[in-house]
N, C-alpha and C positions, 0 to 999 in steps of 0.2 A: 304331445300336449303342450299349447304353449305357456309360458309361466311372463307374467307382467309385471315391471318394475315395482317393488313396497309388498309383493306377498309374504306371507309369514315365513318363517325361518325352515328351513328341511332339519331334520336330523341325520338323513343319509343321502350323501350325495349320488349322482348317475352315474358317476363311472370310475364307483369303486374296483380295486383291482387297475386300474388303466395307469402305465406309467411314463408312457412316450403320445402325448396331445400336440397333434398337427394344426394350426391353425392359418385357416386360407381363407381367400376368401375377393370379390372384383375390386381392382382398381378403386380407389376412393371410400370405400364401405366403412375405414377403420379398423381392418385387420393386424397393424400392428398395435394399435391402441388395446385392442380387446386379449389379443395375443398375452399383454403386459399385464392387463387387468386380471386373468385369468391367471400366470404366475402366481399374482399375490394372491388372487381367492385361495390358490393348491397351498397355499404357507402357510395362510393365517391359523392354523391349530399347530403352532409350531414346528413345521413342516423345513425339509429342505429343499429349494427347487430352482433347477435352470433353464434360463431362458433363451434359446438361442434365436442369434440372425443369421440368415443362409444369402441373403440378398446383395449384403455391403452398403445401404445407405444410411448404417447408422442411427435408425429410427428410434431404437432402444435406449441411445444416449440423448439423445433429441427431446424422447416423452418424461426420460428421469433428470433431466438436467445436469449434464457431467457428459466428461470429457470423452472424445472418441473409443470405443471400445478396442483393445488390443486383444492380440487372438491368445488369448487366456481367460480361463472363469474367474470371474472379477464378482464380491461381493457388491450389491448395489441398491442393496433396501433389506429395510428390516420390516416387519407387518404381524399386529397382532388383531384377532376379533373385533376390539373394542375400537381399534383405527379404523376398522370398514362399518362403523357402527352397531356391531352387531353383540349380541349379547354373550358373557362367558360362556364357554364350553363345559364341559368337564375338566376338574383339574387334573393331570394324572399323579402319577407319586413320589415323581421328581418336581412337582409345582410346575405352575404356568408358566411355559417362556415363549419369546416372540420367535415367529418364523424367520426365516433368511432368505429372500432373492439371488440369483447370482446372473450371472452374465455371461454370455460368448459371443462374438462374431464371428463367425470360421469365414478365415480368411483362403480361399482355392489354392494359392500359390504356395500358401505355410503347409496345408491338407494335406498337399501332392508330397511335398516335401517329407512331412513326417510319415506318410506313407513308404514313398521309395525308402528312408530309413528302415521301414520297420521291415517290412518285406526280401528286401535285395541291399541292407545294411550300405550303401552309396554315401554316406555321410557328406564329406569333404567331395565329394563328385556329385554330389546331389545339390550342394551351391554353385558349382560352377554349372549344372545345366542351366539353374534357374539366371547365372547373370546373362548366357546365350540366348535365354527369350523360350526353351525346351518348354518350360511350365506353361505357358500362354499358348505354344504350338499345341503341346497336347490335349490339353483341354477344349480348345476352339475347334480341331480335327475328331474330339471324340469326347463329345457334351456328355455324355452317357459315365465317362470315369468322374467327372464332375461333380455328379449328382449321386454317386456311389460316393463319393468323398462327405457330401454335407450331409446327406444320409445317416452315410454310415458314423460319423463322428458322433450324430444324436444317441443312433440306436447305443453305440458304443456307452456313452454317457448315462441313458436309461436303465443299463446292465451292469455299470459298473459295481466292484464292490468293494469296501477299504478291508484293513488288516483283520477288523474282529469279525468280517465275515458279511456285513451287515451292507444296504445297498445306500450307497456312495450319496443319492439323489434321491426324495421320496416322489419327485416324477419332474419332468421334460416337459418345455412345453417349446414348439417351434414356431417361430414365427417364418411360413413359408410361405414359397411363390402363389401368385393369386393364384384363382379358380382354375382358368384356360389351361393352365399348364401343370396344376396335381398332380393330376394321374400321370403324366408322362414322368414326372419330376417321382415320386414314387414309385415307378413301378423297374427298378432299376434292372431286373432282369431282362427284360425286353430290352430296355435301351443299351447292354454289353451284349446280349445275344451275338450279334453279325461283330465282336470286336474281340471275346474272348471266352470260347467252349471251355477252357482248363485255366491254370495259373490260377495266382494269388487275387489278380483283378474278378475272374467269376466267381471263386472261392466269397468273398468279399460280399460281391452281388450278392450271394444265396444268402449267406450270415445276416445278413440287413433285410432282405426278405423275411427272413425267420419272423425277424422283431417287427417288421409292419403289418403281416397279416397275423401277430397275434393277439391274444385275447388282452395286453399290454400295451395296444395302440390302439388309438382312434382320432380321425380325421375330422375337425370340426369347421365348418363353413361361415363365414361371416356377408350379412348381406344387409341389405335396406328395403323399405317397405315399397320400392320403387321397379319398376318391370324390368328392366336389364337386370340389375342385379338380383332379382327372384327367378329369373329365368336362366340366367348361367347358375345359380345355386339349383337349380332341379334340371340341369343338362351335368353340371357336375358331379352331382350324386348320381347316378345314371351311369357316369362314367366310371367314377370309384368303385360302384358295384360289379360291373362288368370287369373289372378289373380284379373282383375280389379283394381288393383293400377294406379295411373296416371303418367304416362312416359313424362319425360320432353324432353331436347335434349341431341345431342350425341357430346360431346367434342374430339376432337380429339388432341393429346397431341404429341408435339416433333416430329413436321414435317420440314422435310429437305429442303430447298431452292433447287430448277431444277441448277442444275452445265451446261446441254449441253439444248439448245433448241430441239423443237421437232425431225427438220429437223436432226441433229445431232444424236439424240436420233436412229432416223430411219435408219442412215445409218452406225450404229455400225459395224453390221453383216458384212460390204461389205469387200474387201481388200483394207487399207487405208496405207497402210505403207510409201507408197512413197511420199503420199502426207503431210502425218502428218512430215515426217525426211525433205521437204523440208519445211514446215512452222515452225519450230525449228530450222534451219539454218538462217531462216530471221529473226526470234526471236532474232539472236544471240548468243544463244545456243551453235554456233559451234565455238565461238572464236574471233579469229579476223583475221584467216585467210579464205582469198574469195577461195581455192582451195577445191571444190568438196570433194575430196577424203580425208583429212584433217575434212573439215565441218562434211563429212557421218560419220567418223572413232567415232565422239566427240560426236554425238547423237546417234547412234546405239544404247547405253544401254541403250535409255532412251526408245525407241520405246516398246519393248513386256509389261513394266511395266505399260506404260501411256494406251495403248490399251485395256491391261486386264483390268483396272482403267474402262476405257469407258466402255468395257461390263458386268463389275459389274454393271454401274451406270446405265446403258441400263435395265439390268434385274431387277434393283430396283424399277425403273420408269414404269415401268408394272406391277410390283406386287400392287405397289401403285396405280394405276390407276383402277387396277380389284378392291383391297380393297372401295377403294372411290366409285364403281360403286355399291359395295355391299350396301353401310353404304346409299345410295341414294336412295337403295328402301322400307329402310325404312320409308321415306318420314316426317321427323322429322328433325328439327331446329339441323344444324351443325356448330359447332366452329373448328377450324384450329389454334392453337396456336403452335408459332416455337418452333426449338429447341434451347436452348439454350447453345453454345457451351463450356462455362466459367461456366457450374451446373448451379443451381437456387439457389443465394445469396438473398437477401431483394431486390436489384433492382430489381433481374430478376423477383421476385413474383410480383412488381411491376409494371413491362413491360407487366407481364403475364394480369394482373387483365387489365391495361389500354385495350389490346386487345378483350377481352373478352366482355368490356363497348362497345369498337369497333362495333361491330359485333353484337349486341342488345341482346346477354346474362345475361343484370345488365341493 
């Protein structure tokens, strides 16, 4: 069912229980934007939660304004109900407090490293591989331990637990590789298969398998109301399923407000000339003088521009409509978040996340 930006507030969110959120989604769509937005929706009831990047472009330091991220969870925002707009919660019995963001960029070459550590204890020989180029070799010869690494450091993250027993993180969220490449990028058993039946490396694979096809994860898709990107979102989910990974819902990112109502919308096609030059005249449009031919002479330029205007926005509101009709059979939990015409500043990420809460995404 899709949910559209300003509906009323949920009281339970979709994917209670879920503590590791995969966030993908094509090229351009705003998948790391929404990735962030969704962090802070998971926090804002005082929540603790990490955001990680598997990519390396730094996007997360980029949307928050602050300095490159170093491969450490780095606090990086604070967020309560009332900053996403939305109204208090329950208090509970230790009083209201605000959630916490945190940060990661896992870095591949730090990953491998504190891997070899932990596995085959290398220490002091685990830096001298990495200054011979070993780390770069391995990983480009064999993309598949790669991808076990950022994987696995999430699942690792989503499971963790501190001293009192209690879990480290109230949920993960990743900002991962687009659409095209999900399932490959998740499905790490198949990608070590042909590389390592035994050892620590399969061991590893399985462990991280555990946590993606459990009831603990779910892969959410990020798209536009636009035919590429509805089209890789329903070849992607296609593939996830086939894959048996568990597919979360499908975000829908930088939707346009309806400019004409339907009726409007419907009678684009017709001949409107006379009618639209006499409603620009009463607009005042034409002046201030009431003679016809005067008024017509003043809005004539305006007629072919404003009509083309309509049947751009005519053919847009159809394309949109076919797109939305697609993304509905997939029958999966839909978000509608606007566009935002001013980019996406720190409010907007925070307009974005309130929406999101909205709509029972967080």
């Amino acid at each position: 069912m899709a949910r559209t930006p300003g509906q009323a507030a949920r009281r339970d969110p979709d994917w209670e229980g879920v503590r590791l959120h995969v966030v993908s989604g094509k090229g351009g769509t705003g998948k790391t934007t929404l990735a962030a937005a969704l962090a802070l929706a998971l926090a804002a009831d005082g929540g603790r939660v990490l955001l990680i990047e598997v990519e390396g472009r730094q996007g997360i330091a980029e949307l928050f304004g602050i300095a490159a991220l170093p491969y450490e969870e780095r606090r990086i925002a604070s967020v309560s109900r009332s900053q996403l707009g939305l109204p208090a919660g329950e208090v509970p019995a230790g009083g209201a407090r605000a959630g916490e963001v945190l940060a990661l960029a896992i870095d591949t070459e730090q990953a491998l490293l504190e891997y070899l550590e932990m596995f085959y204890k290398l220490g002091r020989a685990g830096k001298a591989l990495q200054k011979v180029g070993f780390v770069d070799f391995a990983t480009t010869i064999a993309p598949g331990v790669r991808d076990v690494l950022l994987t696995g450091k999430a699942c690792e993250a989503a499971r963790r637990k501190g001293p009192d027993g209690r879990r480290r993180y109230d949920a993960v969220v990743m900002d991962a590789p687009p659409t095209g490449r999900i399932t490959r990028f998740l499905n790490v058993n198949s990608e070590v298969a042909g590389l390592a039946r035994i050892g620590p490396i399969h061991t590893q694979a399985q462990a991280v398998m555990r946590v993606l096809r459990s009831p603990e994860t779910a892969v959410h898709l990020v798209t536009l109301l636009e035919e590429m990107p509805v089209q890789e979102t329903v070849d992607g989910i296609a593939e996830l399923r086939e894959a048996k990974l568990p597919v979360g819902g499908v975000m829908v990112n930088m939707v346009r407000p309806p400019v004409l109502d339907a009726a409007a919308v419907a009678a684009v096609d017709g001949d409107h000339r006379e009618e639209v030059a006499l409603a620009l005249g009463e607009a005042g449009l034409g002046g201030r003088s009431r003679r016809t031919e005067t008024v017509r002479a003043a809005v004539e330029p305006l007629l072919d521009p404003l009509l083309e205007q309509a049947r751009e926005h005519a053919e847009r509101v159809e394309l949109e409509r076919e797109q939305r009709a697609d993304l509905q059979q997939l029958r999966l939990p839909t978000y509608e978040l606007p566009l935002l015409g001013e980019g996406v500043d720190l409010g907007g990420l925070y307009r974005l996340a309130g929406e999101l809460k909205r709509q029972g995404a967080a």
